[in-house]
Every structure is written in C-alpha cells, then in structure tokens.
N, C-alpha and C positions, 0 to 999 in steps of 0.2 A: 602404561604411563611413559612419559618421554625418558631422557634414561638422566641418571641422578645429576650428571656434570651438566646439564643446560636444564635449568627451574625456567619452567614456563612463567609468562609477566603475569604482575595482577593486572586483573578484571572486577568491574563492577557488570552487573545487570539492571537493566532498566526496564519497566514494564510499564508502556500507557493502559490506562485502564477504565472500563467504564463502571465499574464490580459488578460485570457478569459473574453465573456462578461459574463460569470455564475456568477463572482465574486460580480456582484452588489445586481444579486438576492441571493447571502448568505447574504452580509454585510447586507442589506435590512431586509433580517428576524430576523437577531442578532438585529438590532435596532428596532425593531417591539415588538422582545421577550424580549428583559430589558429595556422597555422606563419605567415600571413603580417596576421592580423588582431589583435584585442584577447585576449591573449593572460593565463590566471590569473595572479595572482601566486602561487598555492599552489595545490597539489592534496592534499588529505587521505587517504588510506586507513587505512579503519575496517577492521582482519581484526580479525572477531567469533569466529573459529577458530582460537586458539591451538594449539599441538601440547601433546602432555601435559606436556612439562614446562613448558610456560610459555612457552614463546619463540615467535616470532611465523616459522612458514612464508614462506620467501622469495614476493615477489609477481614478475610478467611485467610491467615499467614499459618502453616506448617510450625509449629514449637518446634523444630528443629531451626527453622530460616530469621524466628522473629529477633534474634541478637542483633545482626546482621540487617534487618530491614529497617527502612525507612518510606514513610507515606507523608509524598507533598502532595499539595492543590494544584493542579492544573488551570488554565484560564479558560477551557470550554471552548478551545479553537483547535480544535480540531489535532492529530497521529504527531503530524509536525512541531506543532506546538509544543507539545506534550512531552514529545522525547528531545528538546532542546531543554525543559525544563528540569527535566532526568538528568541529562547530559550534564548543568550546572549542578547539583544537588549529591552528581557522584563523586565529585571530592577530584584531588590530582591520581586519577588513577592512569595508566596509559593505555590500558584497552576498555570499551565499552560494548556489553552487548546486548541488542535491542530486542526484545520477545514483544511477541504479542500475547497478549491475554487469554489468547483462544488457542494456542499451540503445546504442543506437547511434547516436551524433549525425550530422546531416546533415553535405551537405560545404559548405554556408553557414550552420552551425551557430555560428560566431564572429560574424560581420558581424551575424546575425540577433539574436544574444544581446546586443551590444554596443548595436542601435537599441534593443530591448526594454529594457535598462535607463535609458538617453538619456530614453525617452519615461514614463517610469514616474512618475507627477506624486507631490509630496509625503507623501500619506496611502496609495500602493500597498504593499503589504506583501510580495507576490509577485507574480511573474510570472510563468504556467505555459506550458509548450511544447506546439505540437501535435503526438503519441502516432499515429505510422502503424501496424500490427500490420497486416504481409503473412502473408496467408495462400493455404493450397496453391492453384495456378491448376488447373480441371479436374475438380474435384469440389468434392460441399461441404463445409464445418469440419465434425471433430469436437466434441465434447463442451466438451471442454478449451480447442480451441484458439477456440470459439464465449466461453467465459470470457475468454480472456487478450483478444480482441476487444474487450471490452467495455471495457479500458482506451482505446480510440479516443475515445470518446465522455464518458468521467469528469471531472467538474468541477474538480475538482482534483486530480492526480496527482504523488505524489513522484517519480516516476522520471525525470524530469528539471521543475525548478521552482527558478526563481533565490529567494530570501528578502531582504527587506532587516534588515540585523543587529536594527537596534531595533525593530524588529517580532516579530522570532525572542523577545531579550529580553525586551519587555516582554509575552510569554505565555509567558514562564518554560519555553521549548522544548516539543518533543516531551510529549506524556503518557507514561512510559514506563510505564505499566499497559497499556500497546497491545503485547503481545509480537513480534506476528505483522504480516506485511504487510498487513493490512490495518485498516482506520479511522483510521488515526492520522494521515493527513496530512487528510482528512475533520474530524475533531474539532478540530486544529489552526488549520484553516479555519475553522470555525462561531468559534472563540474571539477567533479576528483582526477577522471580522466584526461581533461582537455588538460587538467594541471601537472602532469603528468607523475599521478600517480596510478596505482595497479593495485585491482580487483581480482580476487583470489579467489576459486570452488573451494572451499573445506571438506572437511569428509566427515563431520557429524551430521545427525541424523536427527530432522525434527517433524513429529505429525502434525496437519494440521486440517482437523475435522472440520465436518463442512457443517457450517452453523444453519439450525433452524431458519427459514425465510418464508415470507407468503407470498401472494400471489403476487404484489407488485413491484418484488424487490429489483425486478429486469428494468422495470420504467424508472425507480429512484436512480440506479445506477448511470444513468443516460447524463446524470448531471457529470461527470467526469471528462464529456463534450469542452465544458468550460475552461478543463485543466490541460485536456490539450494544447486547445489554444493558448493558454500560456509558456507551454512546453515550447510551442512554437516561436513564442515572441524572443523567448531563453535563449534558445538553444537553434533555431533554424529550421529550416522548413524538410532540411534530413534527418532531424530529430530522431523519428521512427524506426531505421537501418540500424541507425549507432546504438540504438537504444533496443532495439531486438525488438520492438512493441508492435502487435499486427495494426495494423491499419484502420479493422474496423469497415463497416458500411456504412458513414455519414454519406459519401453521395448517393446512392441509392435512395439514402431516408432522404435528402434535400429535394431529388425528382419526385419520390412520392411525395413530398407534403406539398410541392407547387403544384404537383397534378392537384392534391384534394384542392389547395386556394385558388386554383384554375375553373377549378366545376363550383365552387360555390359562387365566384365573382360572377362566371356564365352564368348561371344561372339567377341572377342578381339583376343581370341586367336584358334577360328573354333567351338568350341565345340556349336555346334547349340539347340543338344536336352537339353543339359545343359543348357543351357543360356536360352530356350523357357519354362524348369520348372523353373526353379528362376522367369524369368520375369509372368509368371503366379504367386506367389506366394508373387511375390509384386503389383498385379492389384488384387488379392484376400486380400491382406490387407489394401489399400487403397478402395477399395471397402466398406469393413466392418468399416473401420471409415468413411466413408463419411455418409455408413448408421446410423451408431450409431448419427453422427450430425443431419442429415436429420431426422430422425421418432420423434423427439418431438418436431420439430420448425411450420414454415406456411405452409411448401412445396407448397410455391409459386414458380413460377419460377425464378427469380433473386434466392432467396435463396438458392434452389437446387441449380445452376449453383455456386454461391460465395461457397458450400459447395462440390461441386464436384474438383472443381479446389484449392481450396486452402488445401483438405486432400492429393493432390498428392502431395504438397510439404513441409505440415506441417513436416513429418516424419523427414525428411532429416535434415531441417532445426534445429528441436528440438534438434537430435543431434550434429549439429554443434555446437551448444551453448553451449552443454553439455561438449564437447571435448572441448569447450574452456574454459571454467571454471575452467573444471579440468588442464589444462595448468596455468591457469592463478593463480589459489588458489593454484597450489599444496604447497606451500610453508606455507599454513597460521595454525596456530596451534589453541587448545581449548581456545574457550573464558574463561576469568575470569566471576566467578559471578559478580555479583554488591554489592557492602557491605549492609549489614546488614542495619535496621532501624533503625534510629539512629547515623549511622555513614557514613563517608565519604574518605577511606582511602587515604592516600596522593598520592599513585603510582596513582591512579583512578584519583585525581585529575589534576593532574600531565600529564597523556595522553590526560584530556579534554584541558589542557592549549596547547598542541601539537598539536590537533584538531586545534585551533585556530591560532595557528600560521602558519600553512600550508595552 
C-alpha cells in the first residue's frame, strides 16, 4: 500500500455491460483485489441491454460489492455511450476507472491501482493497466484469438484505464459517434494529448480472456473500416503514428475487390480474356491473405476452412464500410483539443451538457 502520509484519491468503477456471464468473474476479482486495500467508493453498471419492456435484467453483483453498486440503463449505443453515462451516474468523484465486463483484475490489482494514482503527477489524465491475454499452451493462436492478443500490446486500452474526472470533462467524454469497441478510447487519447495533457503506464495488472467467437467474427469486425475514417476526419491523416494503431490492409482489399468488379463488369460485357486476368488476380490476392492468416495459426482443419472462406469476402467487405464512412463522416470536421490541466472551458462543457441531453 502507498505509505500512510499520502491517501490515494477516491475512485469510482464503471462497467458497460451487456450481462454476459463474464461480468461476475470481473466484479468477483474486484472484490477479491480491495477486500482488504483502497476500496471504490462506487461501482457503476452501465446494462446497455434493457429487456423489451424497458426494465433493466437483474445483474450477478458479489454480496460483498452490492452496498456500493449501482445499475443504470444504458441507451443501446454502443462502449462510448455507455461509459459517458457511467461517468455521470459516478457522482463528483475525481478518478474514474473504466473495466470492461470481460476482464479480470489481478489479485494486487487494489494496492497497484491505489500507487498508480498516488504517483499520477498533476497534468496525467489517465492511467492505463497492463492487459495479459493468455492464450492456449500447446499450439499456436487462432485467427481470432492472434486479435484479442493484440490488446497486450495497445497504447491505450479502455478495458481497464483509471481517468482523472477533469480530464474526462474538459474533452467533453467519450465521442459517442464511436458505436463499436473500437477507436474510441484511441481518439479520446489523441484529444487529451493535443490538450496537453499526459498518459501514464500504470503497473496493475489486468487479464483479459479471449471471448468465445465463430466463424465470422473477422468479417463483422471489418465494420471498424468506418471508424477509421472518422479517426481520420478527427484527427488527421497521421492519425495512425500518434496513435500507435497498425495500418491494416485496406489497400490490398481495395485492389482485390476492383480486381473481382473488374472480371464481373468483363465479363458482363464479353470481354472473356479480360475478365479471366482480373478474375485471376483477385483468386491471387485472396489467396495471399488467406495465406498470410493461415501460416501462424493451428492449421487445423476448421481453421484453414474459417480462414479460407472468410478471406474471400473480408476484402469487399472492408471496403464497404470504408465507402461508408466516408459517406457518412464526410461532413465532420477536426476535433478540438481538450483543455488544458486545470481547466475546463465552457464551449467543452457545454457539448458535454448536449451529450446528455440527446
């Protein structure tokens, strides 16, 4: 524990949630890791899954946590959403820290959280956890669980990340044009920082198991195409550098999917040899991504087959989301920074009171 003459600040915890059953094994370990350390003064749950009529499905809370918890409604719009309604509902606390539902804190996940905020000098905004993701011993990662990995290594990660309140405030929350898990605690970042405040490693420790998936969760995820392009509209077409985020193979999938609409228009309109090099030329690039998926997974069979079939329509797909984004963003202009430390300018406050009223 920190030592007695500096009391680490309160904390609330926030958790969006869909009430998977994962949720019990996080709260579980929260009340495991502060039964005898710096303990929330509030834990938030955000159920973003109302039942139809409206009433909020019982949650799985710890009899140790339930004093202490609280369960709002969510509006169904999605991590961003959800944890700006957390964010209101924690009361004036001055740190917040964001879990997700599927994570699992260490078992010195209190003590750890408690030096990390102790040591967090005036202008730190957040402080993020170190992300374990075990995976199977004895062969190598799938597809999938080669993704959820890559939260190991992410610069900034919501899935467990303390906030300090006026920092949250004065960048007017979450963007919730971010539907989906991912960029938003990304973009959130880039806007703390342009304002010049500072992003902290911590040294707690949090798992975060790689969730059940089927075959086509690589193709659903293709939709985050769309969130780029708003990253872009944000933040700039350097976005990517400052934000640590890889690149990705969108041009790859744009040449393959003009090759496939190349051999079908040929062929549409006689040109056979035409249409038989395009169509070659996109079973040659769907080829080479299926291999690039294929050589470091099980090369079991299911896995070849889910990585054969699902590279023939990632391409396409990626770019549909892309084209749609850019339809949909093309209107949105550069973010503002976030104010400065210390401050909280009114227009910023101002858009967060607009947040909430919409």
């Amino acid at each position: 524990m920190p030592p007695a003459a500096v009391l680490p600040p309160a904390y609330a915890i926030v958790v969006p949630t869909l009430g998977r059953p994962s949720l019990r094994a996080c709260l579980d370990a929260v009340a495991a890791a502060t039964a005898d350390g710096h303990r929330p003064v509030r834990i938030v749950l955000v159920h973003d899954r109302p039942g139809p009529d409206g009433t909020l499905p019982a949650l799985d809370v710890p009899p140790a946590l339930r004093p202490i918890t609280t369960v709002v409604a969510g509006r169904a719009r999605g991590p961003a959403a959800a944890r700006n309604t957390g964010m209101r509902a924690a009361g004036p606390v001055p740190w917040i820290v964001f879990l997700d539902d599927d994570v699992v804190p260490g078992p010195g996940w209190g003590d750890d959280l408690a030096r990390d905020l102790v040591s967090a000098s005036g202008d730190t905004a957040a402080v993020t956890a170190r992300i374990d993701v075990p995976l199977p011993p004895g062969r190598r990662p799938t597809d999938w669980e080669r993704n959820t990995a890559g939260l190991a290594t992410a610069r900034w990660i919501t899935a467990d990340m303390a906030f300090r309140r006026e920092a949250l405030e004065a960048a007017g929350g979450f963007d919730e044009r971010f539907r989906r898990a991912f960029r938003e605690d990304a973009e959130l970042a880039l806007r703390l920082i342009e304002g010049g405040w500072v992003l902290a490693p911590g040294r707690r420790r949090t798992t975060h198991p790689v969730r059940p998936a089927d075959r086509w969760i690589s193709v659903r995820l293709q939709a985050g195409n769309a969130d780029d392009v708003l990253m872009g509209r944000l933040h700039g077409r350097d976005w990517w550098g400052r934000a640590g985020a890889p690149r990705g193979r969108l041009p790859r999938h744009a040449a393959v999917t003009a090759a496939a609409a190349a051999a079908a228009g040929c062929a549409l309109i006689g040109r056979r040899r035409a249409a038989a090099w395009c169509a070659a030329g996109w079973a040659a690039g769907t080829a080479e991504f299926a291999v690039a998926r294929i050589a470091p997974g099980p090369r079991t069979r299911a896995e070849v087959v889910t990585m054969a079939v699902t590279s023939a329509v990632i391409p396409a797909w990626a770019v549909w989301h892309w084209l749609r984004g850019t339809l949909v963003h093309r209107r949105v202009r550069r973010a503002d920074p976030a104010g400065p430390p210390g401050t909280c300018p009114a227009a910023l406050r101002e858009a967060l009171r607009e947040q909430v009223r919409s």
